[in-house]
N, C-alpha and C positions, 0 to 999 in steps of 0.2 A: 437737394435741389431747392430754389427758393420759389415757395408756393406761388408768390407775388406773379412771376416771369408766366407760369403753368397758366394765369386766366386772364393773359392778352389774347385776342381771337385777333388770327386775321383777318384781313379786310378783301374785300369780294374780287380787286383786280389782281389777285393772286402773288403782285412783287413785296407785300408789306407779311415780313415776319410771323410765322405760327409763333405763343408761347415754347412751345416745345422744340421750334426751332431757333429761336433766340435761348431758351437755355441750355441748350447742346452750343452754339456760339458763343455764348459767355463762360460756360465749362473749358472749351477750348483755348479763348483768351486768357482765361483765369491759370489756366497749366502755361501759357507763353510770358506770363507777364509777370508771375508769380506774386500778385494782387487777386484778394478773391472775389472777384466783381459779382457771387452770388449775394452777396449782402447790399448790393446797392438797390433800389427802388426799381422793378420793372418797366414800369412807363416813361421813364426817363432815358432808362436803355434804349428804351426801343428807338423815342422819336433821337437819339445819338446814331443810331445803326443806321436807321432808314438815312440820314445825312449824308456818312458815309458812305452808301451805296452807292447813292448818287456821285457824288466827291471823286470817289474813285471809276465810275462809271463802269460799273460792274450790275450787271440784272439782276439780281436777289442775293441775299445772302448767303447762299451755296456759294457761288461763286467769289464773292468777299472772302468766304471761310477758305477756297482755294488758296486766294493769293496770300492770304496770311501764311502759308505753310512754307513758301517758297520767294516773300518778300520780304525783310525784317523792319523796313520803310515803312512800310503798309499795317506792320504791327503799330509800330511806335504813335504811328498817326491813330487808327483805330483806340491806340490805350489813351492819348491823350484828348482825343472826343470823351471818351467816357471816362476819365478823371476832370472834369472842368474845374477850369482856376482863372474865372473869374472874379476881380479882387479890383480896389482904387483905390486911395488915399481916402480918408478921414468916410467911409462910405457910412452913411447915416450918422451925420454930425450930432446927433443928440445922444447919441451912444459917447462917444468920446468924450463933451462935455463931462457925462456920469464919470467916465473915466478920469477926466481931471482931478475931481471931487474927493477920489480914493487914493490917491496919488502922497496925500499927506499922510493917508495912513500907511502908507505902504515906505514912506520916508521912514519909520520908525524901527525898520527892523537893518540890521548892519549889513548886510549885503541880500538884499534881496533879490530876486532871480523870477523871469516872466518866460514863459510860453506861449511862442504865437505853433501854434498846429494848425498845418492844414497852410501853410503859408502863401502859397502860390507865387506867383513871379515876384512878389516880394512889399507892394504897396502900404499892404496892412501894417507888414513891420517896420516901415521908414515913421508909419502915421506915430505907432507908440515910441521911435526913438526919438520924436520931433518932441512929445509931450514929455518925457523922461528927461530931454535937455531942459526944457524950459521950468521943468521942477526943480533941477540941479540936480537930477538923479541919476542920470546919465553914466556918471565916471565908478560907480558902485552896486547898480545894478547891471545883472546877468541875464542877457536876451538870448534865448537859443527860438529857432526858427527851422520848423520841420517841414515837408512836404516827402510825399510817396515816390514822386518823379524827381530823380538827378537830374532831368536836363532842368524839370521848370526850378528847382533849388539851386541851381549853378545861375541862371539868372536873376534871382534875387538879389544872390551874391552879388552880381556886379553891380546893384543898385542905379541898371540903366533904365530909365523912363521915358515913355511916348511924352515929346513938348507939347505935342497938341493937346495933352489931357490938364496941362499945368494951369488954364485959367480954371478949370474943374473941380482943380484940388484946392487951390488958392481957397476958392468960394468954401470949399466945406470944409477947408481949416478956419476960416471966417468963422462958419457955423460953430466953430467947436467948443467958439469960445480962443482962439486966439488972438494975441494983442500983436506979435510981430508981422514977418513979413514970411511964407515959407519960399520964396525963393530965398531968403538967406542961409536955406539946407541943402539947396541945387545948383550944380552947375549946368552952365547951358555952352556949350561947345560944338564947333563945327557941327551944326542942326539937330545933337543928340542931347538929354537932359541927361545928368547924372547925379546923386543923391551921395550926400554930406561922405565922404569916407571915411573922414575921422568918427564919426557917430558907428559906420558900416562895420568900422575892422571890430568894435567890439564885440560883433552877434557872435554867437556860436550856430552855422548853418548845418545839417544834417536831413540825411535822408531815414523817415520813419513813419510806421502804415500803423493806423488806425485801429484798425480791424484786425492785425496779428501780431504790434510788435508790442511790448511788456513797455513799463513806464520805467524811467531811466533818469528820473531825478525827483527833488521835492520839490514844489513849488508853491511862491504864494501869490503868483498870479498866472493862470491859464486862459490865454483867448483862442476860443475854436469857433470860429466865428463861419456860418453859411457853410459848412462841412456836413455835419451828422444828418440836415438835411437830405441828404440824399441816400442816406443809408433805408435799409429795411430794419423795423423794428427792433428785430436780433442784431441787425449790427448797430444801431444806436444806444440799443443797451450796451455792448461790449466796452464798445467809444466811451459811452460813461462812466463806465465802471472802472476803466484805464484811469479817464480824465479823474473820478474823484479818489485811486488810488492816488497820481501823482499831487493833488492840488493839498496842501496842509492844512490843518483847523484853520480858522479865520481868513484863508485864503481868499481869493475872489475869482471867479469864470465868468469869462463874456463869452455872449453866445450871441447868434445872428438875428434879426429879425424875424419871430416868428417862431425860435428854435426857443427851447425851455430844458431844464432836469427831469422832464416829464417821465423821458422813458428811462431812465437811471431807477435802479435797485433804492440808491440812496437820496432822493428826491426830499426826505424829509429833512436831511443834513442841509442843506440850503436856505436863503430867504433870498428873494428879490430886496436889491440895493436903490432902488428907485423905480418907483409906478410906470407901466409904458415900454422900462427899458433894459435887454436880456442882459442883465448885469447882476451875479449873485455874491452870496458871500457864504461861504461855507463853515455854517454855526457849531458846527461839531465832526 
């Protein structure tokens, strides 16, 4: 049981979750979903529940926990509140920039091969096929792109994007340090934006969890980027310890703002690639 969930106290009008009963709830999720959402952060569960409760309009989470047994709706929705995948093109444009920078070194090896984990509906991994085209690296590196959820990775896949977020992206591929234009990687069609296919068809998309599934290739670059955050300490070590199984000496890992090798075993294997920005490079 994860201690974290045990020392949320509920709150005096009696609809807001006991620890103990939010982790008899995520015990139960965790057997429907076969994601073990006991390694995610408790306080982040919660204010996700109490959402739902409302959402669904249901009075406490007794009753949530009813209709999960007899909705599979109600599941789906439930799992994907508490997997958020939240994600944009180029998010925190000084990150990318850094990214540029390593991009020549990463030219040097013959077929080099990147991990975006944790991919979410798909943004992040268009942001690094925009910057791998404009290296030339495009046609020789190997993009595989993972998420936990089939439906949010079947999305990706289609590399469809909200138009309204395109003057968004535009700005923070500005940011990145880009000289083109990124609508030259989107189509815009009968009101829907869609994203370069020729760049799309090379990812390799895949469904794969964090927290239980074994590492399934080398790599010399891993981005887990705004993920591990939300783990519990045990499961950010796990994550780590996966991420610097797969990532090879001299590799590099991006990570999100804020997130570090901190809780990794092999923290000392690392060095920050530039002051500021969760970009390492894995010295040994």
């Amino acid at each position: 049981m994860n201690p974290l969930l045990l020392r949320i106290d509920s709150e005096p009008d009696g609809l807001v979750p006991s620890g103990r009963e939010l982790s008899a709830f995520v015990e139960r999720m965790s057997e429907l979903c076969g994601t073990d959402f006991r390694r995610y952060q408790g306080p982040g569960l919660l204010r996700r529940v109490r959402r739902r409760i409302a959402s669904e309009g249901v009075a406490d989470i007794h009753e949530l926990l009813a209709r999960l047994d007899g909705d599979p709706g109600c599941v789906e929705r439930v799992r994907a509140d508490m997997t958020l995948h939240v994600t944009t093109m180029f998010r925190d444009p000084d990150f990318f920039a850094e990214v540029r920078r390593v991009l020549s070194a990463l030219a040097t090896y013959p077929s080099p091969r990147l991990w975006v984990a944790g991919c979410a509906t798909g943004p992040e991994v268009y942001s690094y096929l925009v910057l791998l085209k404009e290296a030339g690296l495009h046609q020789r590196c190997r993009v595989y792109a993972t998420d936990l959820s089939p439906r949010v990775v079947n999305r990706a896949r289609s590399g469809k994007i909200d138009p309204g977020l395109l003057p968004e992206y535009e700005a923070g591929y500005r940011r990145s340090g880009g000289k083109g234009h990124l609508l030259d990687h989107i189509e815009q069609r009968d009101g829907a934006a869609w994203f370069d296919r020729g760049l799309l068809d090379g990812v390799v998309f895949g469904v794969h969890n964090l927290l239980t599934d074994a590492s399934f290739n080398e790599f010399h670059f891993v981005s887990c980027r705004n993920v591990t955050m939300y783990f519990d300490s045990i499961g950010q070590r796990h994550a780590h310890t996966l991420i610097h199984e797969s990532l090879r000496p001299l590799g590099w890992l991006g990570l999100g703002i804020g997130e570090s090798p901190l809780h990794s075993p092999f923290q000392p294997d690392y060095r920050q690639v530039a002051s500021g920005q969760p970009l390492y490079q894995r010295i040994r």
